[in-house]
GUKOL-862437 format. One line per field, with one value per residue: x negated, y negated, z of N, C-alpha, C, O, CB in turn; residue in three letters; residue number from 1. Coordinates in Angstrom, 2 decimals, always signed. Atoms other than C-alpha are relative to their C-alpha. Glycine has a CB too. Layout:
// residues N
n_X	X; ...
n_Y	Y; ...
n_Z	Z; ...
ca_X	X; ...
ca_Y	Y; ...
ca_Z	Z; ...
c_X	X; ...
c_Y	Y; ...
c_Z	Z; ...
o_X	X; ...
o_Y	Y; ...
o_Z	Z; ...
cb_X	X; ...
cb_Y	Y; ...
cb_Z	Z; ...
code	ALA; ...
pos	NUM; ...
***
This chain:
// residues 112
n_X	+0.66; +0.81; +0.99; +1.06; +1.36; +1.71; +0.23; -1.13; +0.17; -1.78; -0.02; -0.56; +0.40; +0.00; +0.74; +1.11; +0.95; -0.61; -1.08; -0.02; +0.94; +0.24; -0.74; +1.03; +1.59; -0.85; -0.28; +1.15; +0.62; -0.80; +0.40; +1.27; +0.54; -1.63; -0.50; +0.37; +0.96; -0.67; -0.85; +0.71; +0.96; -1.09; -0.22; -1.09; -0.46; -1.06; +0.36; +0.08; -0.84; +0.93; +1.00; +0.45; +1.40; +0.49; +0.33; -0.91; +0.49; +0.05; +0.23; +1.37; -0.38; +1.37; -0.69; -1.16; +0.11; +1.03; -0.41; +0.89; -0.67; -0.99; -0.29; -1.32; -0.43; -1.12; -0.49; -0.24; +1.35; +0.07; -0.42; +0.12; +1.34; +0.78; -0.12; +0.81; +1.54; +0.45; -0.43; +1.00; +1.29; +0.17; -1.23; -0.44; -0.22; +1.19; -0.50; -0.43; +0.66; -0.82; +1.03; -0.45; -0.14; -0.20; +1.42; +0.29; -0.04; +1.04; -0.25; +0.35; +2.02; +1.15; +0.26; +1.33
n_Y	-0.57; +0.81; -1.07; +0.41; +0.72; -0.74; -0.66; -0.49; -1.69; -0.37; -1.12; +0.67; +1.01; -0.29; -1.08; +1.18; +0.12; +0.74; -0.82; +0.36; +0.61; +1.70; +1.21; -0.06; +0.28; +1.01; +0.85; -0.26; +0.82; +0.96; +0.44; +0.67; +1.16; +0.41; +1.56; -0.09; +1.07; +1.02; +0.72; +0.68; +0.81; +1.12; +0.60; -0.84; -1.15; -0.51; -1.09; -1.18; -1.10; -0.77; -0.50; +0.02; -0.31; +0.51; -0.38; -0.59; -1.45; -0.91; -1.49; -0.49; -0.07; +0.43; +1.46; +0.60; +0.06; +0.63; +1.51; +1.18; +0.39; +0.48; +1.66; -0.18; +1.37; -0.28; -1.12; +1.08; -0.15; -1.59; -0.44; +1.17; +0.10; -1.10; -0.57; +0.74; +0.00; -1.09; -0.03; +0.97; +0.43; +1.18; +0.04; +1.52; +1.08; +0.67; +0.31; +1.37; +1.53; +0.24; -0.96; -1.11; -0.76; -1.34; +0.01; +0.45; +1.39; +0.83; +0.62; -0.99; -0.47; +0.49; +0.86; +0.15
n_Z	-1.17; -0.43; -0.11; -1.38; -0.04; +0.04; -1.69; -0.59; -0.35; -0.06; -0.85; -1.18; -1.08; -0.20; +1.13; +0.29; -1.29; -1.24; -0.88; -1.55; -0.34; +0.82; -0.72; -1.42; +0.60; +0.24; -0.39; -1.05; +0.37; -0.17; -1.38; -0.03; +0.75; +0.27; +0.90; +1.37; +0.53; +1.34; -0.65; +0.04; +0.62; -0.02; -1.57; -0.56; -0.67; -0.20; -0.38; +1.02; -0.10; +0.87; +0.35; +1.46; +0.57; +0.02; +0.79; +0.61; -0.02; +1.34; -0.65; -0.63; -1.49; -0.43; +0.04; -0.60; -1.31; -0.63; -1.01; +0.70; +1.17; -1.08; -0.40; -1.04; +1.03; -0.33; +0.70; +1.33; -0.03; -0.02; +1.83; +0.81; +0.29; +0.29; +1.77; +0.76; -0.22; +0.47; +1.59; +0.83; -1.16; -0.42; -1.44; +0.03; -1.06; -0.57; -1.43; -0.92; +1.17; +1.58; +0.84; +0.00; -1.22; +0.87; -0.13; +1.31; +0.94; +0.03; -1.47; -0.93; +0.72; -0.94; +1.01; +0.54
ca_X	+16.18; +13.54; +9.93; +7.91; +5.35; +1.91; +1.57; +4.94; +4.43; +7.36; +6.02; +7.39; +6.40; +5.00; +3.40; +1.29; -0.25; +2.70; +3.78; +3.86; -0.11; -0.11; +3.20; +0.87; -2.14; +0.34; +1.41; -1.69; -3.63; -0.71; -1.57; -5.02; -4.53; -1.04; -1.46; -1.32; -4.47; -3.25; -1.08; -3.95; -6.28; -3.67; -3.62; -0.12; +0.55; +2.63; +2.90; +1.75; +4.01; +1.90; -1.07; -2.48; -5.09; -7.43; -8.63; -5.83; -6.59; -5.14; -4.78; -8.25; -7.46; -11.13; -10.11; -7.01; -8.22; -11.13; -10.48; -12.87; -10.26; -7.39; -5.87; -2.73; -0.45; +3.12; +5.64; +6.30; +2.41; +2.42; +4.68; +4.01; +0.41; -1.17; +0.78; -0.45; -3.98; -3.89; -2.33; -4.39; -7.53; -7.28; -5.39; -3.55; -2.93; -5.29; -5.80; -5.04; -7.95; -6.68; -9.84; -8.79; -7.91; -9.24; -13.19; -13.83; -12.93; -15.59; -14.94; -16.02; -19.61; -22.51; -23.81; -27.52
ca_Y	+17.23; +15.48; +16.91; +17.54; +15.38; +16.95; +17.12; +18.51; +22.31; +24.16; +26.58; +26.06; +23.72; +26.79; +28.98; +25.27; +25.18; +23.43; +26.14; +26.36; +25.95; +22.55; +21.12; +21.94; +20.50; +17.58; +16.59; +17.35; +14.75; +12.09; +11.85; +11.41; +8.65; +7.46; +3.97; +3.84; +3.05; +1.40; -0.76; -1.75; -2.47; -5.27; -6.59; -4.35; -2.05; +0.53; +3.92; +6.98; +9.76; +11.39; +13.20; +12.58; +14.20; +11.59; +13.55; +15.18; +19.31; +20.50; +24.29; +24.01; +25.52; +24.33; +20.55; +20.73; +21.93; +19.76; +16.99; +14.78; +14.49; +13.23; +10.16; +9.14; +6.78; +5.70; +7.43; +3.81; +3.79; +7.43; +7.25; +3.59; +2.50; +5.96; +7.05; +4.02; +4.08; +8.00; +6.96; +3.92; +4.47; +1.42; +0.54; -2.56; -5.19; -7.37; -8.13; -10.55; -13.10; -12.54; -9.96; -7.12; -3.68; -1.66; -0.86; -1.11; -4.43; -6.70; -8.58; -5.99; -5.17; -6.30; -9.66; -10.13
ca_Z	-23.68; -21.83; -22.19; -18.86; -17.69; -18.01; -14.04; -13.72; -11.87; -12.27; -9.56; -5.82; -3.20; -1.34; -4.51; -4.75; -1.25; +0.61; +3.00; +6.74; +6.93; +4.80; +7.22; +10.41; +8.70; +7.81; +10.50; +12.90; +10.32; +10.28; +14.19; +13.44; +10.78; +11.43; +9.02; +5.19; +3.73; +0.72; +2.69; +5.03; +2.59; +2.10; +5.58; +6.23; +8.74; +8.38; +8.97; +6.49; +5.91; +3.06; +2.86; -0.42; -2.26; -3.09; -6.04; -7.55; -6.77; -9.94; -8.13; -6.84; -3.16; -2.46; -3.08; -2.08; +1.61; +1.79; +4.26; +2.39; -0.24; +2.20; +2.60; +4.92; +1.85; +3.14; +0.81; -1.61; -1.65; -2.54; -5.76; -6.96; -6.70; -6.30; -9.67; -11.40; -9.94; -10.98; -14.97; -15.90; -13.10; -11.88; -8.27; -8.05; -6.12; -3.80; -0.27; +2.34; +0.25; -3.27; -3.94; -5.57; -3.53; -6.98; -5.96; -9.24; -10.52; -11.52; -8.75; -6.29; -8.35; -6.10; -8.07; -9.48
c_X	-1.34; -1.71; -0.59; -0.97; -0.99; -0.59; +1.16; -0.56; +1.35; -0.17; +0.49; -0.92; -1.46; -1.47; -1.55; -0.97; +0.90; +0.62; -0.19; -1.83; -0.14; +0.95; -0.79; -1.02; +0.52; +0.13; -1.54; -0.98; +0.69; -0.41; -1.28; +0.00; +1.52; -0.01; -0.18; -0.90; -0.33; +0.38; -1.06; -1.01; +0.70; +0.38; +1.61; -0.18; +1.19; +0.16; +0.15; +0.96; -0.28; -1.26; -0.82; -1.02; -0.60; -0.31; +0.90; -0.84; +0.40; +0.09; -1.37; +0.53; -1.35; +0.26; +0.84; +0.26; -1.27; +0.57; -0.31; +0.82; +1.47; +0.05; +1.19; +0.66; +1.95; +0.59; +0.34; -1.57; -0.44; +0.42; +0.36; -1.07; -0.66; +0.55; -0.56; -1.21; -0.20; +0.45; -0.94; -1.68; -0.45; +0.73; +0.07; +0.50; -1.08; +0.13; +0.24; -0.81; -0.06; -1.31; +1.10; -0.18; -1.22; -2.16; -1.08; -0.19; -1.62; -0.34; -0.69; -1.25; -0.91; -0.71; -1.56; -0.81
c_Y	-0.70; +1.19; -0.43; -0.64; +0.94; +0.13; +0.42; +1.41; +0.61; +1.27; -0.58; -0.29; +1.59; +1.25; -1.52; -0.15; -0.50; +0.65; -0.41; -0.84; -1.25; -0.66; +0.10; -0.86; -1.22; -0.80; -0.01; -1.72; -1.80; -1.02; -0.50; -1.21; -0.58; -1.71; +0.45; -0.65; -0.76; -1.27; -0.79; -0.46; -1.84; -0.97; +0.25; +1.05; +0.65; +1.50; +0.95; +0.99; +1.07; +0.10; +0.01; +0.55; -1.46; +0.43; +1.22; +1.77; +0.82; +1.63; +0.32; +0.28; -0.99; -1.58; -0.07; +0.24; -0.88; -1.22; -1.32; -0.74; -0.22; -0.96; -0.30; -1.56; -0.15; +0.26; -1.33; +0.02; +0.77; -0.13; -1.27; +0.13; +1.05; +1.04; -0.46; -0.15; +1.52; -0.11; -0.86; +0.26; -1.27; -0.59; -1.63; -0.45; -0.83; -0.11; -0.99; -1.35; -0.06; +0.70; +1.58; +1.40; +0.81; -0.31; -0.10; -1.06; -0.32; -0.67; +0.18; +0.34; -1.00; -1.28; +0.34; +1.21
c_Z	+0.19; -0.25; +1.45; +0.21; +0.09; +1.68; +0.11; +0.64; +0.25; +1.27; +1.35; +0.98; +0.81; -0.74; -0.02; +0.99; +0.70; +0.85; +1.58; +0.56; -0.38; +0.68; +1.34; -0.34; +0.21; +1.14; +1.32; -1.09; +0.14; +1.60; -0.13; -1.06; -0.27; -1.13; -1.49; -0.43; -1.08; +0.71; +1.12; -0.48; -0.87; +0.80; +0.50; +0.89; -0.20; -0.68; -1.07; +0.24; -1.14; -0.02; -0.89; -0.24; -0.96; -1.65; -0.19; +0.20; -1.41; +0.52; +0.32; +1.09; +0.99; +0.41; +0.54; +1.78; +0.42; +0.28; -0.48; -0.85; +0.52; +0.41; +0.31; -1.23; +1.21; -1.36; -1.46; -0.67; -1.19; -1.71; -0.68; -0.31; +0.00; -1.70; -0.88; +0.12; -1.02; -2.32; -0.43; +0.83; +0.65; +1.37; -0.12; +1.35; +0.89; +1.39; +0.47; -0.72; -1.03; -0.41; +0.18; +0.72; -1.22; +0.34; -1.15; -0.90; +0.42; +1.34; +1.08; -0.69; +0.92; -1.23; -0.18; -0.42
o_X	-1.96; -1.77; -0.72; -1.86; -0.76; -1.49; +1.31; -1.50; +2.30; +0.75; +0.60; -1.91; -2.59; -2.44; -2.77; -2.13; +0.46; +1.75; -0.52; -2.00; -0.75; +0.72; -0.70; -1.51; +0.08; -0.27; -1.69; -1.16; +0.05; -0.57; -1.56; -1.05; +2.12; +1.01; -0.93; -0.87; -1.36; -0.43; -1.00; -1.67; +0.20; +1.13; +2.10; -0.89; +2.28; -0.14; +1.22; +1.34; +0.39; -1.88; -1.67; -1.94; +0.18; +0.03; +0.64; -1.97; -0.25; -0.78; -1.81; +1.37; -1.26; +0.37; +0.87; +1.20; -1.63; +1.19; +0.30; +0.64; +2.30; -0.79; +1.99; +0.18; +2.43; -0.18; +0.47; -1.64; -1.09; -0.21; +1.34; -1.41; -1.49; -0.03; -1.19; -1.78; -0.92; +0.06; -1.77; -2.61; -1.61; +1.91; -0.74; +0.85; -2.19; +1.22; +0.41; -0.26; -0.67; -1.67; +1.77; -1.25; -1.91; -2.83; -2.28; -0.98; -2.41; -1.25; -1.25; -2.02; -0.56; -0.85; -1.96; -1.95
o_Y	-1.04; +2.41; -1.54; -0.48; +1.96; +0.90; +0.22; +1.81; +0.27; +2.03; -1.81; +0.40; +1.34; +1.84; -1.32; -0.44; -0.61; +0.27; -1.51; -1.84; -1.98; -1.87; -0.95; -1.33; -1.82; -1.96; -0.99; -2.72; -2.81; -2.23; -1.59; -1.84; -0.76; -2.37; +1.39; -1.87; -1.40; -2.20; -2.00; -1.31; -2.73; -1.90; -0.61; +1.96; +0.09; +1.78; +1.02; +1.17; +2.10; -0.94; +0.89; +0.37; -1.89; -0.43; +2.30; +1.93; +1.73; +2.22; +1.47; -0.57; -1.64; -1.95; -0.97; -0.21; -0.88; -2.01; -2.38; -1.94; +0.38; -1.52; +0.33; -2.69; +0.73; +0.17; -0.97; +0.25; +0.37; +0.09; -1.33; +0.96; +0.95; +1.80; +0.23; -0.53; +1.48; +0.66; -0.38; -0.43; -1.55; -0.71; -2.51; +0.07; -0.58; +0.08; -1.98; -2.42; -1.04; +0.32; +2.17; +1.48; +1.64; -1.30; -0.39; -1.20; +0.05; -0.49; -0.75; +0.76; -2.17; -0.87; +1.34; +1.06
o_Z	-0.81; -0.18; +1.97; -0.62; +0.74; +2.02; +1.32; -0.05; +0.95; +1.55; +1.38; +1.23; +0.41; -0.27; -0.10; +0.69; +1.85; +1.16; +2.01; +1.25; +0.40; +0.64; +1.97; +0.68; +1.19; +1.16; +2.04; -0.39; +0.46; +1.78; +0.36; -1.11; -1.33; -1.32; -1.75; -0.49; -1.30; +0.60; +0.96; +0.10; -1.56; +0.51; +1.23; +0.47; -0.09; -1.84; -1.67; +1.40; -1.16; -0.20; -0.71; +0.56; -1.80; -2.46; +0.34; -0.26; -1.92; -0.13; +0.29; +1.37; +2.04; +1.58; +1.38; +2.43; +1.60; -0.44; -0.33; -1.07; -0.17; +1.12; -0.37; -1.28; +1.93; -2.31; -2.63; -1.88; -2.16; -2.75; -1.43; -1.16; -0.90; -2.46; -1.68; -0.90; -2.02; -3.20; -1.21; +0.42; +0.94; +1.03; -0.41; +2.41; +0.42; +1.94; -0.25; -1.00; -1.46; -1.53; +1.03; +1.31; -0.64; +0.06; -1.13; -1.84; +1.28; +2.14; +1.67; +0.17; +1.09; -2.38; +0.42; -0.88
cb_X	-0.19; +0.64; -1.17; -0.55; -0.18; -1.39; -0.39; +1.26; -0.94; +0.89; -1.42; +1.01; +2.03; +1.06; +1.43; +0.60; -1.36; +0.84; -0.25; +0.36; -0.85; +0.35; +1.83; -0.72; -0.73; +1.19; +1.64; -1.02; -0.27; +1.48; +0.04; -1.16; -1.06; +0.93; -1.22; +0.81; -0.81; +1.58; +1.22; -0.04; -0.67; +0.92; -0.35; +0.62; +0.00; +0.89; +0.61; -1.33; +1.43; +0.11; +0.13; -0.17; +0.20; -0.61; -1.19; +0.27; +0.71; -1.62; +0.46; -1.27; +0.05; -1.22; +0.39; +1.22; -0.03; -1.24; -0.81; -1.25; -0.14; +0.04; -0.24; -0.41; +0.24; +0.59; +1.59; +0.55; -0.42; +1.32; +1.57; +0.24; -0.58; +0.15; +1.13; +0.31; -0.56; +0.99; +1.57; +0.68; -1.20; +0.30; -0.70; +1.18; +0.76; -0.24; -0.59; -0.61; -1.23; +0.47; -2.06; -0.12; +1.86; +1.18; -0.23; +0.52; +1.41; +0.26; +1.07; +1.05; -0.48; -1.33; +0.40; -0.74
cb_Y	+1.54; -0.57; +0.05; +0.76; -0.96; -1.34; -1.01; +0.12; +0.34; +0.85; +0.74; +0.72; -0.70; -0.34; +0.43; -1.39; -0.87; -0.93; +1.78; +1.90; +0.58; -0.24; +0.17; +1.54; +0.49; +0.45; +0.08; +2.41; +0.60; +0.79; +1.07; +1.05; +0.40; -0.37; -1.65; -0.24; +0.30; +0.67; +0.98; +0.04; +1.28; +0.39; -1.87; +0.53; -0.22; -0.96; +0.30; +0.69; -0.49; -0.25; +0.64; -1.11; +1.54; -0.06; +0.01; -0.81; +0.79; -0.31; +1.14; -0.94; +1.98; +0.21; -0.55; +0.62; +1.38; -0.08; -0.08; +0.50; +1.10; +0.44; -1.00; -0.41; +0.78; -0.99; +1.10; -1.94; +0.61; +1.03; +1.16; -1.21; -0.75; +0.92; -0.07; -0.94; +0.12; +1.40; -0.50; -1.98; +0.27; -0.67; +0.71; -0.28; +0.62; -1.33; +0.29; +0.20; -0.47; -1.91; +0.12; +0.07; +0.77; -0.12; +1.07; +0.32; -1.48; -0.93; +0.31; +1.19; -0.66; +1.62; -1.57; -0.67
cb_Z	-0.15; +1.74; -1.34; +0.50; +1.13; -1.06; +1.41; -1.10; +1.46; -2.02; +0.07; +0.59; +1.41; +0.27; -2.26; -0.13; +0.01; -0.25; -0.19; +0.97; -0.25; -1.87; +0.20; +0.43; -1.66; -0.44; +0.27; -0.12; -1.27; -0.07; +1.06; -0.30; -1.48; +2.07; +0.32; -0.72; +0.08; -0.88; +0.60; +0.46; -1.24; -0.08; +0.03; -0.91; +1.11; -0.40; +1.08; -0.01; -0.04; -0.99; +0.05; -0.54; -1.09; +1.10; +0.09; -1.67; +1.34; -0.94; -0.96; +0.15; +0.46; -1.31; -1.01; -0.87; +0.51; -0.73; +1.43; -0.88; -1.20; +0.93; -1.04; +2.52; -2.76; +0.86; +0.98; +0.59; +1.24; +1.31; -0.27; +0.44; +0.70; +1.58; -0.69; -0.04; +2.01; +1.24; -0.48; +0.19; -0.53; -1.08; +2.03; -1.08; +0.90; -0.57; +0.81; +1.88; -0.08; -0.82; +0.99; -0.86; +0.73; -2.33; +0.63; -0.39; +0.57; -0.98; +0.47; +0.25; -2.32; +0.54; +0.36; +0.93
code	UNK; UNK; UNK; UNK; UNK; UNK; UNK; UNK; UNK; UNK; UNK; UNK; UNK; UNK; UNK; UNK; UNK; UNK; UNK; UNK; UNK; UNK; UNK; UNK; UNK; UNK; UNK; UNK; UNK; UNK; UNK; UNK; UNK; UNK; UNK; UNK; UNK; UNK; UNK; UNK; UNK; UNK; UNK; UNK; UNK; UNK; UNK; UNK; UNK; UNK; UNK; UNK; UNK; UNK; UNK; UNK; UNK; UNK; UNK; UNK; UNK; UNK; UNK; UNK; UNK; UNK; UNK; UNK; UNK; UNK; UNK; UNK; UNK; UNK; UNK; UNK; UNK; UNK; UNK; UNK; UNK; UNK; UNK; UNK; UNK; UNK; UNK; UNK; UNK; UNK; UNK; UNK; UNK; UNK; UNK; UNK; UNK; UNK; UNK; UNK; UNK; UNK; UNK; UNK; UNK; UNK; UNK; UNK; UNK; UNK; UNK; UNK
pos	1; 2; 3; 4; 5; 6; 7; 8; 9; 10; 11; 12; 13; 14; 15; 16; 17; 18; 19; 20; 21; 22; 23; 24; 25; 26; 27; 28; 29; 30; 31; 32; 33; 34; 35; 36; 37; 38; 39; 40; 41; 42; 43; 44; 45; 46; 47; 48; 49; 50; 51; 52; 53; 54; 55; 56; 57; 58; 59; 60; 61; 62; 63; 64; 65; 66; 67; 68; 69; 70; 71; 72; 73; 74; 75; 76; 77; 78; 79; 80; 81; 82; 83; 84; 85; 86; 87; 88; 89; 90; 91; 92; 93; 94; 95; 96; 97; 98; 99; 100; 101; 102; 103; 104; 105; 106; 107; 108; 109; 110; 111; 112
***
């Protein structure tokens, strides 16, 4: 038998925050930020279909309704690079001039 991942929630979609107010919210924000911003920080277009919390809410309701912490991923986006950004802290990949996407790298540090 498999053990659960440590974010698994065995509670329902619904008991978590995803009920009728969170698919209204959903798709009302989608309109306002229809691109993935993973995807164009890449020089891609192409269209979000997740909501993401930015900063994982953990059952904060506080977090998990603040807007601030909202970001439009498309759904490969969503459960590739935002899993691996959220396991190692680090986001991968680079953009259109071969500098990395991850705001972090060295790379990206202001010089002198």
């Amino acid at each position: 038998m498999t053990q659960p991942r440590a974010t698994d929630d065995r509670r329902g979609a619904t008991e978590r925050g995803y009920g009728a107010r969170w698919q209204k919210y959903r798709v009302w924000f989608l309109r306002q930020h229809p691109l993935c911003r993973y995807c164009e920080q890449i020089g891609r277009l192409t269209a979000a279909s997740v909501v993401d919390h930015i900063v994982p809410h953990r059952g904060d309701m506080e977090l998990f309704w603040n807007m601030e912490n909202h970001q439009p991923l498309c759904k490969p986006c969503h459960d590739s690079a935002k899993r691996r950004e959220e396991a190692t802290g680090k986001r991968p990949g680079c953009d259109v001039s071969g500098h990395p996407t991850d705001p972090n790298h060295h790379w990206n540090k202001p010089h002198g």
